[in-house]
C-alpha positions as CSV (number, residue, x, y, z in Angstrom):
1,X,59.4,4.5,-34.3
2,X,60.1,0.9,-35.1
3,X,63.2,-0.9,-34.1
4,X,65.7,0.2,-37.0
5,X,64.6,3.9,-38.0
6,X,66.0,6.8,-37.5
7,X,64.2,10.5,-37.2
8,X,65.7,13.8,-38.2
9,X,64.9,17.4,-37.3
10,X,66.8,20.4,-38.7
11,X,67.5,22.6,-35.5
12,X,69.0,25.4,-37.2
13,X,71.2,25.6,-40.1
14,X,73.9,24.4,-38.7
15,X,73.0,22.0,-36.6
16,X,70.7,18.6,-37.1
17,X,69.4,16.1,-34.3
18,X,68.9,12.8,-35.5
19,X,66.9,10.2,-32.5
20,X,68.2,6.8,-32.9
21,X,65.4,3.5,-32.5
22,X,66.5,0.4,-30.6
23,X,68.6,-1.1,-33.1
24,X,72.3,0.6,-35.2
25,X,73.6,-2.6,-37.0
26,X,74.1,-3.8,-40.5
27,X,70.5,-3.6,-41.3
28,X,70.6,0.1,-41.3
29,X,73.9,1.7,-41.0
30,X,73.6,2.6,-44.7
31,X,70.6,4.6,-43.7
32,X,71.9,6.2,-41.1
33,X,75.3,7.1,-43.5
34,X,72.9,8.9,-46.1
35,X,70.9,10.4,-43.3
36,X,74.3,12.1,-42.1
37,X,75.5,12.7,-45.7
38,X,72.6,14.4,-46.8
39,X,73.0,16.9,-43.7
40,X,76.1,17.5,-44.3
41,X,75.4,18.6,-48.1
42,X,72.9,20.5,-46.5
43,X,75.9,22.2,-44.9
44,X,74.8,21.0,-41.3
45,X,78.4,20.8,-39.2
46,X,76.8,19.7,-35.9
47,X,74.7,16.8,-35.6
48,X,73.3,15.1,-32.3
49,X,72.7,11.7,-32.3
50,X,70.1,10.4,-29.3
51,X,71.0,7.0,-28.0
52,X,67.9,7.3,-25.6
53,X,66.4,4.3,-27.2
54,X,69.6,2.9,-29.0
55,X,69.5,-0.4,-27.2
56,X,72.1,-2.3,-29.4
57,X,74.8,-1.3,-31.4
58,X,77.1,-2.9,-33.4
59,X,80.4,-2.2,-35.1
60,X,78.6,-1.2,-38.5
61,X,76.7,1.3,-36.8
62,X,79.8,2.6,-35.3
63,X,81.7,2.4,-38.8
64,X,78.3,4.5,-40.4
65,X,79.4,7.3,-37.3
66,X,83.0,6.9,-37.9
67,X,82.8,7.1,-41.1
68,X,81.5,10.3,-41.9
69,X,83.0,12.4,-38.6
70,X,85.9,13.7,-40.4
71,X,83.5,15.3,-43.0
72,X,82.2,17.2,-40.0
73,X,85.2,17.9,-38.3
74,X,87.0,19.0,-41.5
75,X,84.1,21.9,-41.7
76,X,84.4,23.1,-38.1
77,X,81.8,20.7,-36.9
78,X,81.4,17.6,-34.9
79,X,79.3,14.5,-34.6
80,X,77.9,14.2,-30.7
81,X,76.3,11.1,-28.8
82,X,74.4,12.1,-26.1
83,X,72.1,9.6,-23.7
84,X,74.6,6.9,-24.3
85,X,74.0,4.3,-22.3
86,X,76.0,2.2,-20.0
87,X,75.4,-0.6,-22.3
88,X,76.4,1.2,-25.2
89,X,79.3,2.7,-24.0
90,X,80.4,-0.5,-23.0
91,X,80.2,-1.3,-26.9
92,X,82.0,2.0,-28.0
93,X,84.9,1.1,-24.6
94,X,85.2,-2.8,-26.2
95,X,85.5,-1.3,-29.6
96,X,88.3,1.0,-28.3
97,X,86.4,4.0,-30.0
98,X,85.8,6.0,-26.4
99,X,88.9,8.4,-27.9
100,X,87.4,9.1,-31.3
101,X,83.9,10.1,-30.3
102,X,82.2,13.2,-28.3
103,X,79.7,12.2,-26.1
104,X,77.4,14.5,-23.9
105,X,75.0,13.3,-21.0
106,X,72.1,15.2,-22.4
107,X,70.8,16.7,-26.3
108,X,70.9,20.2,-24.1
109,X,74.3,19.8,-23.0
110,X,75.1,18.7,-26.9
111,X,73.3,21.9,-28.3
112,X,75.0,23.6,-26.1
113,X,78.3,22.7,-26.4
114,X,77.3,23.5,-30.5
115,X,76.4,26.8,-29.4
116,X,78.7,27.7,-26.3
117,X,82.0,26.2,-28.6
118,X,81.3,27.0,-31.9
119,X,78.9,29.5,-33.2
120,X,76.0,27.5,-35.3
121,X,74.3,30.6,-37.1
């Protein structure tokens, strides 16, 4: 994985991870925006985002997760962070976004929260 992409597995109908590289800014929010679009046309209402090896992130990236969490929400569904490091929740605290955003430790705890809160299938 280079430093700007983004990969994307289909977990079940419902529910999409996508793993984040070491860079969310300018240079490929808009990627990341059709990447979350296009599972939500797909009629995906969870997806998990893996900061793992997220290493900066920048208020573009935040606007492309922003942006499109109401779509999810509206539909019963959620966006979720999960391995978000101290770094980057530093960002997201600066930012004053903390509020807006659901954020699990780990992808397990995110899945499961998808299947424990709100039945995926």
């Amino acid at each position: 994985m280079d430093l700007l992409n983004i990969s994307e597995t289909q977990v079940s109908e419902q529910v999409t991870t996508f793993t984040l590289a070491r860079v969310l800014d300018n240079n490929n929010a808009e990627s990341v925006v059709q990447a979350i679009t296009a599972a939500q046309e797909r009629g995906c209402r969870f997806l998990i985002f893996d900061c793992t090896n997220l290493e900066f992130l920048s208020s573009a990236g935040v606007g492309a997760i922003l942006g499109t969490i109401e779509v999810s929400r509206s539909k019963g569904g959620d966006i979720v962070l999960c391995h978000v490091s101290d770094t980057i929740a530093h960002v997201l605290k600066v930012l004053d976004v903390l509020d807006f955003l659901t954020i699990r430790r780990t992808k397990a705890e995110a899945l499961s929260m998808c299947n424990d809160s709100h039945p995926c299938t």
